[in-house]
C-alpha positions as CSV (number, residue, x, y, z in Angstrom):
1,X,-7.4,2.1,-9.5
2,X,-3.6,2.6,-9.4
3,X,-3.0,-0.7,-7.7
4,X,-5.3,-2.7,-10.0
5,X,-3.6,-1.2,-13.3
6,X,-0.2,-2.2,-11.5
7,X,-0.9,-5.6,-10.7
8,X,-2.4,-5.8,-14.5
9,X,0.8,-4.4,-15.8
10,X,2.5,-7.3,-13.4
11,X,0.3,-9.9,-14.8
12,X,1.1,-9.3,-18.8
13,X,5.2,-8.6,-17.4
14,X,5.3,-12.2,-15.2
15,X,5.1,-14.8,-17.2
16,X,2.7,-17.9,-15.9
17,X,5.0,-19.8,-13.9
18,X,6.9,-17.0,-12.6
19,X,3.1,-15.4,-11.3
20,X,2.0,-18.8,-10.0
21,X,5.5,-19.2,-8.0
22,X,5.1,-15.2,-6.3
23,X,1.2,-15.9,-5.5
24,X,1.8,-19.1,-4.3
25,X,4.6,-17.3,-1.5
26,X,1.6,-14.7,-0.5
27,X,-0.7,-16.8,0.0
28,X,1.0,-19.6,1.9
29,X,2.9,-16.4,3.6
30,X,-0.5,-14.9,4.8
31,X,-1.6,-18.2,6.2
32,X,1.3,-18.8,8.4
33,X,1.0,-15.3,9.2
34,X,-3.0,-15.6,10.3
35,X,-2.1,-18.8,11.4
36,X,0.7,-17.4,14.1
37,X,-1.7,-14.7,14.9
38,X,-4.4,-16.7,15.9
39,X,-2.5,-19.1,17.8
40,X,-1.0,-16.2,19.5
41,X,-4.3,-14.5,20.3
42,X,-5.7,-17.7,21.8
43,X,-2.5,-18.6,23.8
44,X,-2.4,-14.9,25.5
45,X,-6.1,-14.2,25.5
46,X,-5.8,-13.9,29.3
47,X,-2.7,-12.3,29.2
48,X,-4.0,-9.3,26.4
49,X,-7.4,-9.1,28.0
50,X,-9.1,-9.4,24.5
51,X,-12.0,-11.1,24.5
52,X,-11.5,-13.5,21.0
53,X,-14.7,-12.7,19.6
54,X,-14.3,-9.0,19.3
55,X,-10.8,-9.1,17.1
Protein backbone atom coordinates (compact mmCIF):
# COMPACT_ATOMS: atom_id res chain seq x y z
CA UNK A 1 0.00 0.00 0.00
CA UNK A 2 3.18 2.19 0.34
CA UNK A 3 3.69 2.30 -3.45
CA UNK A 4 0.04 3.13 -4.24
CA UNK A 5 0.01 6.12 -1.56
CA UNK A 6 3.36 7.19 -3.30
CA UNK A 7 2.26 7.22 -6.71
CA UNK A 8 -1.01 9.11 -5.37
CA UNK A 9 1.12 11.59 -3.68
CA UNK A 10 2.98 11.82 -7.27
CA UNK A 11 -0.19 12.23 -9.03
CA UNK A 12 -1.65 15.44 -6.87
CA UNK A 13 2.50 16.75 -6.99
CA UNK A 14 2.79 16.35 -11.10
CA UNK A 15 0.84 18.44 -12.75
CA UNK A 16 -1.21 16.92 -15.98
CA UNK A 17 1.18 17.49 -18.57
CA UNK A 18 4.21 16.89 -16.63
CA UNK A 19 2.43 13.12 -15.59
CA UNK A 20 1.34 12.46 -19.21
CA UNK A 21 5.06 13.34 -20.52
CA UNK A 22 6.85 10.64 -17.48
CA UNK A 23 4.02 7.89 -18.31
CA UNK A 24 4.32 8.34 -21.82
CA UNK A 25 8.48 7.53 -21.33
CA UNK A 26 7.49 4.16 -19.26
CA UNK A 27 5.35 3.03 -21.35
CA UNK A 28 7.00 3.49 -24.69
CA UNK A 29 10.33 2.52 -22.58
CA UNK A 30 8.76 -0.92 -21.54
CA UNK A 31 7.69 -1.65 -25.05
CA UNK A 32 11.05 -1.24 -26.62
CA UNK A 33 12.30 -3.05 -23.77
CA UNK A 34 9.66 -6.26 -24.35
CA UNK A 35 10.11 -5.51 -27.77
CA UNK A 36 14.13 -6.13 -27.63
CA UNK A 37 13.48 -9.07 -25.45
CA UNK A 38 11.43 -10.86 -27.57
CA UNK A 39 13.23 -10.31 -30.61
CA UNK A 40 16.24 -11.45 -28.69
CA UNK A 41 14.50 -14.62 -27.33
CA UNK A 42 13.44 -15.58 -30.89
CA UNK A 43 16.80 -14.75 -32.53
CA UNK A 44 18.83 -17.00 -29.92
CA UNK A 45 16.14 -19.53 -29.12
CA UNK A 46 18.59 -22.23 -30.47
CA UNK A 47 21.34 -20.71 -28.95
CA UNK A 48 19.69 -20.42 -25.08
CA UNK A 49 17.96 -23.75 -25.47
CA UNK A 50 14.61 -22.19 -24.26
CA UNK A 51 11.79 -23.44 -25.69
CA UNK A 52 9.52 -19.89 -26.52
CA UNK A 53 6.49 -21.12 -25.11
CA UNK A 54 7.65 -21.76 -21.62
CA UNK A 55 9.20 -17.96 -20.92
Amino acid sequence: MHIANSAEFQKKSLDGKQLLTVRGNCVELRTRLTTFIERLLRDEKSFLGLPLTRL
